[in-house]
C-alpha positions in Angstrom: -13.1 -12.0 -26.1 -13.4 -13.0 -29.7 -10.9 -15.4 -30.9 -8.6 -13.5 -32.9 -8.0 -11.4 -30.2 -6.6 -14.2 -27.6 -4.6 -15.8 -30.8 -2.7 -12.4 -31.0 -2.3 -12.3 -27.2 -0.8 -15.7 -27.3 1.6 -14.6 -29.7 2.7 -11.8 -28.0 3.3 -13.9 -24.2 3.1 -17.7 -25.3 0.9 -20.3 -24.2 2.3 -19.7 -20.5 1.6 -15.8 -20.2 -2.3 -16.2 -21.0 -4.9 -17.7 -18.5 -7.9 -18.3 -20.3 -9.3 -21.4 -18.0 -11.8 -20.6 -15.4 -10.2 -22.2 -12.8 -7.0 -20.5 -12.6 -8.8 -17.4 -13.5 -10.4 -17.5 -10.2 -7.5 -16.3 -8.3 -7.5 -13.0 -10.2 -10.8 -11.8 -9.3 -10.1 -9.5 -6.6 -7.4 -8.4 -4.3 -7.0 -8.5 -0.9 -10.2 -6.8 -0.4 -12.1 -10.4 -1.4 -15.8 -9.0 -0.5 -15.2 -6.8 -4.0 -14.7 -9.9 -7.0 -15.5 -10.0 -10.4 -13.8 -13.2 -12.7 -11.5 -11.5 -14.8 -12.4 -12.9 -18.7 -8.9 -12.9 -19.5 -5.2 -13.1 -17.6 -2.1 -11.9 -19.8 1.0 -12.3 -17.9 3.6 -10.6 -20.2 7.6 -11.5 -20.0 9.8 -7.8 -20.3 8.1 -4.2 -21.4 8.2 -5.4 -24.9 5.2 -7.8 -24.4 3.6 -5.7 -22.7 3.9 -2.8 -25.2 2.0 -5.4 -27.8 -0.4 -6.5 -25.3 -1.1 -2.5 -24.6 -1.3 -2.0 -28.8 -3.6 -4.4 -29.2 -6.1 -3.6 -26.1 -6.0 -0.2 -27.5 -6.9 -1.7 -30.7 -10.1 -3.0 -29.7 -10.8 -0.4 -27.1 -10.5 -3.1 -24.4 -10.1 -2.0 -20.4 -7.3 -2.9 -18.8 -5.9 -3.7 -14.6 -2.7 -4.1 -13.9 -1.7 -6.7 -11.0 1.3 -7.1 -9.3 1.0 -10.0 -6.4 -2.6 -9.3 -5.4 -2.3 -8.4 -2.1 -3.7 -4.6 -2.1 -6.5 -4.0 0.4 -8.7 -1.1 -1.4 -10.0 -3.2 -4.8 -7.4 -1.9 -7.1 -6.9 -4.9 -8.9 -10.6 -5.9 -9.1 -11.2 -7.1 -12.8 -13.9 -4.8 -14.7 -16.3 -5.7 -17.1 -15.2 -6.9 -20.4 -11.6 -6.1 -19.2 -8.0 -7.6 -19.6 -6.1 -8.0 -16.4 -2.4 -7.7 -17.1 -0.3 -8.9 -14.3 3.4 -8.3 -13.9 4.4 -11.2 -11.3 6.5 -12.8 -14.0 8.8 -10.1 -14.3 10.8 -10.6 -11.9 14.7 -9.3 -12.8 16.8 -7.0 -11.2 18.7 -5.4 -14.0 21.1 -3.8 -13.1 22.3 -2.7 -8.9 24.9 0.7 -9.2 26.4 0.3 -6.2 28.4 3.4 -6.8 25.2 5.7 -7.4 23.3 3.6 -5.0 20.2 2.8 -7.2 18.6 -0.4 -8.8 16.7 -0.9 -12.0 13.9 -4.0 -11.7 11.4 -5.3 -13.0 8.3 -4.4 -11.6 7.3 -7.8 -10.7 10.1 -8.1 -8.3 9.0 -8.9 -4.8 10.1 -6.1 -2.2 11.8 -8.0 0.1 14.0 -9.8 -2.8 15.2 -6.6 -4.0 17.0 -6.0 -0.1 18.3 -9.3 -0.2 19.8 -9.0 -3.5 21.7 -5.7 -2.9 22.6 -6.8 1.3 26.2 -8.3 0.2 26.9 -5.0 -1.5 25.8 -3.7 2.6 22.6 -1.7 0.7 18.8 -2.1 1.5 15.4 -0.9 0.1 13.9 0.9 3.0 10.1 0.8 2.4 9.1 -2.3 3.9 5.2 -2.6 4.0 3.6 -5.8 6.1 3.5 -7.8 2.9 6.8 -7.0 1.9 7.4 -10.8 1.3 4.7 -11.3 -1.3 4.1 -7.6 -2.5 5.6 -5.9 -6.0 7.2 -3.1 -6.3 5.5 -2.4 -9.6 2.6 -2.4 -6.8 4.3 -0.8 -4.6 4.7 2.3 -7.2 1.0 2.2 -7.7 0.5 2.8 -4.4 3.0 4.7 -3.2 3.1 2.2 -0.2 4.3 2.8 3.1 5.2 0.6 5.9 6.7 0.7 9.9 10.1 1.8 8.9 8.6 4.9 6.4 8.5 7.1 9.8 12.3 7.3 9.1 12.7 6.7 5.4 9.7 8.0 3.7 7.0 6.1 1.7 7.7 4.7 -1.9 7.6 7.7 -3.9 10.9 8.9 -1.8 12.7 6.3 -3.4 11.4 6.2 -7.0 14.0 7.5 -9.3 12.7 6.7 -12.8 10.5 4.4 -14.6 9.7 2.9 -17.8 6.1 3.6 -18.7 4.1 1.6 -21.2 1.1 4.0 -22.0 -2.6 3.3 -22.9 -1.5 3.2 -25.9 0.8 0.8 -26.0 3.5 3.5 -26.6 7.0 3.0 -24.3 8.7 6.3 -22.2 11.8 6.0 -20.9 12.4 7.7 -18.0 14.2 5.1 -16.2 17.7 6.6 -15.9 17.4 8.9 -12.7 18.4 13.0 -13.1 19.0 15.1 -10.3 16.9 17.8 -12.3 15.0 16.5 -14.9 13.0 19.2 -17.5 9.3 19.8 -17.8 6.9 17.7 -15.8 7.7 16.0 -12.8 6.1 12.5 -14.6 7.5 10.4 -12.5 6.6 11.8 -8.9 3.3 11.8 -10.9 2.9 8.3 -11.6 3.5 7.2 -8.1 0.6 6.6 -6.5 -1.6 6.8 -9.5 -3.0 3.6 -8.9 -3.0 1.8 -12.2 -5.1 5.1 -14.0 -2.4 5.9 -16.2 -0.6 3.4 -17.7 1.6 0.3 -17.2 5.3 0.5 -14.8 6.9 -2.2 -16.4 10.4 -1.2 -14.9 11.5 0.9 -11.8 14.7 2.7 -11.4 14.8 2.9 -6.9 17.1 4.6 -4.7 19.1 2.2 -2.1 20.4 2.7 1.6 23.4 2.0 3.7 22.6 -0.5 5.9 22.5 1.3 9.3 25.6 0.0 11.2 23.4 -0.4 14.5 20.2 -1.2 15.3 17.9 -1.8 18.7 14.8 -2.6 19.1 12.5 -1.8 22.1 9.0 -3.1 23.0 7.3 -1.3 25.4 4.5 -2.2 27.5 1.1 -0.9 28.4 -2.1 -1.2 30.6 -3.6 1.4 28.4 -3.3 1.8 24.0 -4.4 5.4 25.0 -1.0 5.7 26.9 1.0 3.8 23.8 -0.8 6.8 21.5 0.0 9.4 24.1 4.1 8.1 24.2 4.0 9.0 20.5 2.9 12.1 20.5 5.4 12.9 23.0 7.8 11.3 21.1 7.5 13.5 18.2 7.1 16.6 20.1 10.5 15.8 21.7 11.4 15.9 18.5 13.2 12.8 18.5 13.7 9.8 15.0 13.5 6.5 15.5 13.1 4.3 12.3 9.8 3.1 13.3 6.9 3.2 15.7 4.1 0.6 15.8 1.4 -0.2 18.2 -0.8 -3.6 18.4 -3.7 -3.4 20.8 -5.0 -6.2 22.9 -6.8 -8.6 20.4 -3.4 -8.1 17.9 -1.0 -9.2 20.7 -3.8 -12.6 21.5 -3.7 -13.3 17.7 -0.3 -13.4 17.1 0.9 -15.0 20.1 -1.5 -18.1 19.3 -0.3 -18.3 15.5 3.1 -19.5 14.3 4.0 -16.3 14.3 4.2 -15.4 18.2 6.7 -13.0 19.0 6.8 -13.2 23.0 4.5 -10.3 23.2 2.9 -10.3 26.5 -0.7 -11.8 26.7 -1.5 -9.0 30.1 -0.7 -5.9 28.1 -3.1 -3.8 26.7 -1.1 -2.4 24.1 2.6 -2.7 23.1 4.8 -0.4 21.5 7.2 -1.8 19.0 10.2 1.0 18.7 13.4 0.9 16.7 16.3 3.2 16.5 18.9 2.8 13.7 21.8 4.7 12.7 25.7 5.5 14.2 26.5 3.9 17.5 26.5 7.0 19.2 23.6 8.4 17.2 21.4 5.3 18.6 22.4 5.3 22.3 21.8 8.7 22.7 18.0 8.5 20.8 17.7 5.6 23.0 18.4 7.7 26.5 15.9 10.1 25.4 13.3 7.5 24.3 13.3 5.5 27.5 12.2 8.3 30.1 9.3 9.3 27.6 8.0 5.7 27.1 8.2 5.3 31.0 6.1 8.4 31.7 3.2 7.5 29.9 2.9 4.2 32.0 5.4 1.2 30.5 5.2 -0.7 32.9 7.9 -2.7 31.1 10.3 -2.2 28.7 12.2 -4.5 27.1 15.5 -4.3 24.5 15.7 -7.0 22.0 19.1 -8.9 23.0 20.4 -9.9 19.4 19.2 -10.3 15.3 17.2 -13.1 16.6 15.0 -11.8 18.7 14.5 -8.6 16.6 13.4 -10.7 13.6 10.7 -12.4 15.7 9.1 -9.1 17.1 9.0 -7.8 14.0 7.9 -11.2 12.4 4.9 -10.9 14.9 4.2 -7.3 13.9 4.1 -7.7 9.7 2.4 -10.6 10.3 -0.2 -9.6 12.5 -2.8 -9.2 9.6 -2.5 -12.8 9.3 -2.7 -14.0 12.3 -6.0 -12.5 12.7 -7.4 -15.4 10.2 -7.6 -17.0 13.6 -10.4 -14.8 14.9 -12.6 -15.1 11.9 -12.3 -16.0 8.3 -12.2 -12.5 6.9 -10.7 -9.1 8.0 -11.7 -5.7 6.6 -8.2 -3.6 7.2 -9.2 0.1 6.9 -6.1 2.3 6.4 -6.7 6.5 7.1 -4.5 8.9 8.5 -5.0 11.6 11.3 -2.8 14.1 12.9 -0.6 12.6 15.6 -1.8 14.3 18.4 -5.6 12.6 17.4 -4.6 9.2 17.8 -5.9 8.4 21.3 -9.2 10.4 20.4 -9.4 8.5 17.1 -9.0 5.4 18.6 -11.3 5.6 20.9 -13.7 6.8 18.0 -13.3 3.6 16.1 -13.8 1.3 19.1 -16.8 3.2 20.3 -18.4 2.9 16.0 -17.4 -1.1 16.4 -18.7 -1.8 19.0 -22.2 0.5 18.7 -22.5 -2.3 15.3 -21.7 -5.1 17.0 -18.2 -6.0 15.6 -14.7 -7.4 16.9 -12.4 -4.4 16.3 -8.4 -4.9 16.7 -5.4 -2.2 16.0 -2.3 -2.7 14.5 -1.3 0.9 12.9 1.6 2.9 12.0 2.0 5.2 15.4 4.7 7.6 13.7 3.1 8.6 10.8 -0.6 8.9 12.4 -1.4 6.0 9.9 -4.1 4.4 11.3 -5.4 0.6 11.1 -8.8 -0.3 12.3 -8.9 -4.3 11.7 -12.7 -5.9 11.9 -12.7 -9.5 11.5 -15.7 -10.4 10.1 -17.4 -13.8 7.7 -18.4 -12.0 4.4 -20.5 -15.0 4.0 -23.4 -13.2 6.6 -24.9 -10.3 4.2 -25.5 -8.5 7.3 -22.6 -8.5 9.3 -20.8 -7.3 5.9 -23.4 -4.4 5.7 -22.4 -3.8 9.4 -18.4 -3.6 8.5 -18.7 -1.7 5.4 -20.9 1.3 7.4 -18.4 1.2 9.9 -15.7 1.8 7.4 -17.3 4.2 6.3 -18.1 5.9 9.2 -14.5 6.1 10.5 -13.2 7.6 7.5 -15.8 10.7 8.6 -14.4 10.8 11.3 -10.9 10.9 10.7 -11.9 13.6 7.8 -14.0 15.8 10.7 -10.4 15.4 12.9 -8.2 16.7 9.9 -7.3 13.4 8.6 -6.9 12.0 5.1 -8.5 8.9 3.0 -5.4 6.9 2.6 -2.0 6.4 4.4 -0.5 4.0 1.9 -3.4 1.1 0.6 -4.9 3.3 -1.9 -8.7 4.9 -3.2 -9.5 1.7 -5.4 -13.0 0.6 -5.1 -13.2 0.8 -1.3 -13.0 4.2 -1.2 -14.5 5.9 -4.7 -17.6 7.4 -2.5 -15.5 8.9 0.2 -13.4 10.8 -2.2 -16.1 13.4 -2.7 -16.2 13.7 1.2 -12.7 15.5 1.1 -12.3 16.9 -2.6 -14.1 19.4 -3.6 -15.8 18.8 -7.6 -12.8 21.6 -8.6 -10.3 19.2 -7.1 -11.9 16.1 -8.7 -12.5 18.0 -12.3 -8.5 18.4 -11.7 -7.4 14.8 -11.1 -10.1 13.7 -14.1 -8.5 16.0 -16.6 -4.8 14.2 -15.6 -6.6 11.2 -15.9 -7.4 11.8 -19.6 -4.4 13.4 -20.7 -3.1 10.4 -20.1 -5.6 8.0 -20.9 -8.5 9.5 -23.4 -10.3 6.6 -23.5 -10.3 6.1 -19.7 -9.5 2.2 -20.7 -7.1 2.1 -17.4 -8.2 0.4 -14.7 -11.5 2.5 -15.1 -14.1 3.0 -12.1 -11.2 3.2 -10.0 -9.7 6.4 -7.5 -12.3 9.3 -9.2 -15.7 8.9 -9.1 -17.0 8.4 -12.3 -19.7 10.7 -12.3 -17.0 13.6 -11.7 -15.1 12.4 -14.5 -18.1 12.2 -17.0 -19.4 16.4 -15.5 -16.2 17.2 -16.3 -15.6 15.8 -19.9 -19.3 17.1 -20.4 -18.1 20.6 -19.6 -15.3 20.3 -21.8 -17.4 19.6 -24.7 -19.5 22.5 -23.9 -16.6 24.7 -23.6 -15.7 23.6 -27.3 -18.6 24.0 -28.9 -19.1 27.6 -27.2 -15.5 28.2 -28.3 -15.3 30.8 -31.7 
């Protein structure tokens, strides 16, 4: 980065918005998916949509790539620096601008945590409803890029069911405004678009989102297994029955043994093989009556004990023990590989047996934690990326339950994204039409392919279909 360039960058964000010293450059070189690093050669940390509009210009400028960040805690290499790349993260925009309590919408800044956006709008008896594990620490600038899920999307839907508008700053460094949210809106649906587009098109520098009635009751029901093939089986009943409860989330054996031995223990019981963490929300009468029908079906399938959370207390802690489960597992090894795919309901006992038969065949401590409702699987291997083999190990398996899930119907992702992790497997479900598709999106919005490139579409479909293009051109009279 020649000096000229930072000088005008510092103008732009001030001495505090650019991180230029190794040392606190180091946190920015990956994501949550730490075996993937690269030391970003420069950190701009822009203020409001202006700055980053003039940190966009001047990228564009000097043809510079560029990641956006929000709090780091992705899990597929999304915010991985590239080479001779800007990373621009958004954590320091952290404002709620305005909360219509009438319309029941909010307009933030996309650096503003997820959970602080519920606990800003609770007095006014609102909530934001997606509430992925790392709610605490996670964006919902990230959250957009994601489209992220979490337990209580079963119910509510995953992020982009909640997006209502968004200010864009573009490759360019150009600003559009579609922030204000229309029942209708004209021409291209650019914001359903954006969701989920994992940092390829541009910047979301603010994010209009739709807000919920706090649900006048609430309970919350663990149930209790000898068998996480019977927890899987309950589910699929569950749905068939037709029945909604807000969420449905299963921990297997090693989950339950981590979390009871952290700080976060939750009273889940050490003999169970798998517990099944329910909740029901709505009306009074609307939750006792989902509840009567829940209990026979959980019972059926083998609880041998079900329990109701007795107050807010108690509730808290179970699901404290749940969204923190990924952390707890720092007590099993010093790294965890969190592989996030999606079958059909009905194929969750089959795939979990799958994904403990590939662990084990490689020699690897496999635990579960996974989004039950929404077939959202998570395969946890805890793992020391420090041993070159036993990483070689966890990234086949990866790979190899991804095939599987695809060869049962499945998809890539649930809610953590393509990213890095995932770039090869993408050519395992899409055909080259479908990629030649998503790469000419891709460049309508971003020419230059300067966003957060090497990321979501395999490169080498993007570069056969630009090739084509220019061939079609030159053929053209």
């Amino acid at each position: 980065m020649d000096t000229r360039f930072v000088d005008a960058l510092r103008a732009v964000v001030g001495p505090a918005g650019l991180v230029t010293e190794a040392a606190r450059r180091k946190p920015y070189e990956s994501d949550g998916l730490a075996y993937l690093k690269r030391m970003p050669e420069l950190v701009v940390l822009p203020r409001d949509t202006r700055q980053c509009a003039a940190v966009m210009k001047l990228c564009a400028e000097r043809s510079i790539p560029v990641v956006a960040r929000g709090a780091g805690t992705g899990l597929s290499g999304g915010a991985t620096p590239v080479e001779r790349g800007v990373v621009i993260g958004l954590a320091r925009m952290r404002d709620v601008l305005e909360v219509n309590v009438e319309e029941r919408y909010a307009r933030v800044q996309a650096g503003v945590v997820n959970a602080d956006l519920s606990l800003a709008v609770a007095p006014h008896g609102l909530f934001y409803a997606p509430d992925p594990s790392s709610q605490k620490a996670c964006t919902l600038g990230g959250n957009v890029a994601e489209n992220s899920g979490g337990p209580h999307c079963f119910r509510h839907g995953a992020t982009t069911r909640h997006v209502e508008g968004l200010v864009i700053v573009t490759a360019q460094g150009d600003v559009l405004d579609l922030a204000r949210p229309r029942v209708d809106p004209d021409g291209f649906d650019l914001v359903g678009l954006f969701v989920g587009s994992e940092g390829l098109f541009g910047l979301a520098t603010e994010v209009t989102l739709k807000l919920t009635p706090i649900p006048p009751v609430t309970e919350t029901l663990l149930a209790i297994y000898t068998s996480l093939e019977a927890a899987c089986q309950a589910v699929s009943r569950i749905i068939a029955e037709g029945l909604e409860p807000s969420a449905l989330e299963i921990l297997d054996k090693l989950t339950i043994e981590a979390v009871e031995a952290s700080v976060l223990a939750a009273g889940y019981p050490k003999d169970a093989e798998a517990v099944l963490l329910v909740e029901v929300e709505g009306s009074e009468a609307e939750v006792a009556a989902t509840t009567r029908a829940l209990e026979p079906i959980l019972r059926s399938f083998g609880a041998f004990e079900l329990r109701r959370a007795r107050d807010a207390q108690e509730r808290m802690r179970l699901w404290a023990g749940r969204k923190g489960a990924f952390g707890a597992m720092g007590r099993i090894a010093p790294d965890l590989y969190v592989i996030d795919a999606v079958v059909p309901r009905t194929k969750l006992a089959a795939l979990v047996q799958a994904t403990t038969e590939i662990c084990r065949a490689r020699r690897l401590k496999l635990a579960n934690v996974f989004h039950a409702g929404d077939g959202n699987l998570h395969p946890n291997i805890s793992y020391d990326r420090r041993d070159a083999d036993e990483l070689a190990r966890v990234v086949d398996a990866g790979h190899e339950i991804l095939k599987v899930c695809i060869a049962h119907g499945g998809s890539l992702t649930g809610e953590h994204g393509v990213g890095l992790e995932k770039l090869d497997a993408m050519e395992w479900l899409f055909s080259h039409d479908d990629l030649a598709a998503m790469c000419r999106v891709k460049e309508a919005w971003d020419p230059e392919r300067r966003m957060n490139p090497g990321k979501l579409i395999p490169v080498r479909a993007c570069m056969e279909t630009r090739a084509a293009h220019a061939h079609e051109r030159e053929a053209a009279p």
